[in-house]
C-alpha positions as CSV (number, residue, x, y, z in Angstrom):
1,X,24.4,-102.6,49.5
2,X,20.7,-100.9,49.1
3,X,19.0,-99.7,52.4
4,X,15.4,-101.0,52.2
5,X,12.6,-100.4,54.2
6,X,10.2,-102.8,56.0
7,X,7.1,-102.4,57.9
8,X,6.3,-104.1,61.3
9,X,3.3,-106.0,61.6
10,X,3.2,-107.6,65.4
11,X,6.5,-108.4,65.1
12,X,6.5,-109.5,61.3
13,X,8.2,-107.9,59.0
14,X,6.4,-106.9,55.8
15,X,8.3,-106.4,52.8
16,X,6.4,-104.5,49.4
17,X,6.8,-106.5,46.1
18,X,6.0,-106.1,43.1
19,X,4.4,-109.7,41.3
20,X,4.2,-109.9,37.6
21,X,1.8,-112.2,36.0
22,X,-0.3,-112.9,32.7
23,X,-2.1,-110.0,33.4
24,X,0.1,-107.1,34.5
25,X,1.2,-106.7,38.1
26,X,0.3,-106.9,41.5
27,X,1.6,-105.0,44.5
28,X,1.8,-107.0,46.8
29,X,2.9,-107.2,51.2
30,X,4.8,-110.6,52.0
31,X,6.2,-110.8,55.3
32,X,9.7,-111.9,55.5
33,X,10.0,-115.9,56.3
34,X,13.6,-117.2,56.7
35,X,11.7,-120.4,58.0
36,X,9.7,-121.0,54.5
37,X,11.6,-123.0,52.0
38,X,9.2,-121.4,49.2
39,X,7.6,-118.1,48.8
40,X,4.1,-118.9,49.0
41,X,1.0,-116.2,48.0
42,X,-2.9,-116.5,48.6
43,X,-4.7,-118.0,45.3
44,X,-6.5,-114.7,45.3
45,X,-3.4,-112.5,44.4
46,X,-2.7,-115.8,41.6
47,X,-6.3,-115.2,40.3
48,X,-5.8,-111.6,39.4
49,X,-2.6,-112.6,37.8
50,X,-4.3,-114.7,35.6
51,X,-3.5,-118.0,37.0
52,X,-5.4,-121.2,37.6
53,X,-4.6,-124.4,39.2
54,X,-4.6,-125.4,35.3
55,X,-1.4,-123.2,35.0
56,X,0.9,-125.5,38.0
57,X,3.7,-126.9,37.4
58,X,4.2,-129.3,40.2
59,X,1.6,-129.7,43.4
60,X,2.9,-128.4,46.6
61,X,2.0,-129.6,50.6
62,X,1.9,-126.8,53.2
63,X,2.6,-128.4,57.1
64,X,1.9,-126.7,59.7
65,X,0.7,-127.4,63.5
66,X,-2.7,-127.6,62.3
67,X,-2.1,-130.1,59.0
68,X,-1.6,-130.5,55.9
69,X,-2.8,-128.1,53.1
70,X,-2.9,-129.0,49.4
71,X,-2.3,-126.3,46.4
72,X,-0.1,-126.2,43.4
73,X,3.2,-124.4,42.2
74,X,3.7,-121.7,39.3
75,X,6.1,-119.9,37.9
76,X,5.2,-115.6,37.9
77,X,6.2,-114.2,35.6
78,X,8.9,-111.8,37.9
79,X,9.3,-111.4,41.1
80,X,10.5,-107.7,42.3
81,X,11.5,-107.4,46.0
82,X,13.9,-105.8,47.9
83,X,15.6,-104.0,45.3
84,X,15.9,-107.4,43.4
85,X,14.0,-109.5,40.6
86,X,13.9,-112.9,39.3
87,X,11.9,-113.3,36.3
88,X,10.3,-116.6,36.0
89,X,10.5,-117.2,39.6
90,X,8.4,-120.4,40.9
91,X,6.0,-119.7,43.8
92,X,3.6,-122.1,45.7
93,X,-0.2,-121.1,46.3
94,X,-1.9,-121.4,49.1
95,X,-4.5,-119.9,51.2
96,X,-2.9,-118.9,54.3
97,X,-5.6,-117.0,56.2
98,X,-3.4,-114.3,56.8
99,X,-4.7,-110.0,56.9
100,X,-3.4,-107.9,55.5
101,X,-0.5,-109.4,53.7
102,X,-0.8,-111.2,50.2
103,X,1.6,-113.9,51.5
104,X,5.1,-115.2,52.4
105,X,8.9,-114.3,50.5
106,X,10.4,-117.5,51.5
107,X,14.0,-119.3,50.8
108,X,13.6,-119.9,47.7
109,X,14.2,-115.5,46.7
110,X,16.3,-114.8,50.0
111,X,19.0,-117.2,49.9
112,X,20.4,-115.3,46.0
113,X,20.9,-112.3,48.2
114,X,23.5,-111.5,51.3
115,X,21.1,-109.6,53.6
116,X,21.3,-107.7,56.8
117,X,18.0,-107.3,59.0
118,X,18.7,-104.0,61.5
119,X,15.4,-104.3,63.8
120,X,16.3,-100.8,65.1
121,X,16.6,-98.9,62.1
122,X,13.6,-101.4,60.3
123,X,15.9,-101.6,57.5
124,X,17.4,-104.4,55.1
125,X,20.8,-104.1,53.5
126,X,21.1,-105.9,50.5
């Protein structure tokens, strides 16, 4: 198992990633969701990877307290996080309002990997 780091961001925890798109890469900070089915990142991030809402492959519904938000899925061309990548890995995109972060690594990564959150150490094992 690989010791990663993490950042804390009021109590989130950041993660660093690396997204790879039609037009090179992005680095980009997700925070850790165990409660989001899909990993989901802000259109601007998309736009710079050169996608449009031309490029989906299926629409996608955000819920929250607030409502319902409408974007679209894609599929990156990779996803590098945590010492790990999945190349053509699908991602939903939405605007979450969030600073400082680029968006959310959800379910849809986490649950290929065993992982260990120490709070203490602000470390992953994977």
């Amino acid at each position: 198992m690989a010791n990663i780091s993490y950042t804390l961001d009021k109590r989130l925890i950041i993660v660093q990633s690396i997204l790879q798109g039609k037009y090179g890469e992005y680095d980009a900070d997700l925070i850790l969701d165990t409660g989001a089915s899909l990993t989901i990142i802000d259109p601007s991030v998309i736009e710079e990877l050169g996608y449009t809402a031309d490029d989906k492959s299926a629409p996608s519904i955000v819920k929250s307290p607030i409502g319902k938000e409408k974007g679209f899925r894609i599929h990156l061309h990779a996803l590098e996080c945590l010492g790990q990548r999945i190349e053509n890995f699908e991602i939903a995109c939405h605007s979450l309002g969030l600073q400082h972060v680029d968006g959310l690594l959800g379910m849809n990564f986490l649950e290929k990997y065993n992982f260990c959150i120490y709070p203490d150490k602000q470390i992953i094992k994977i």
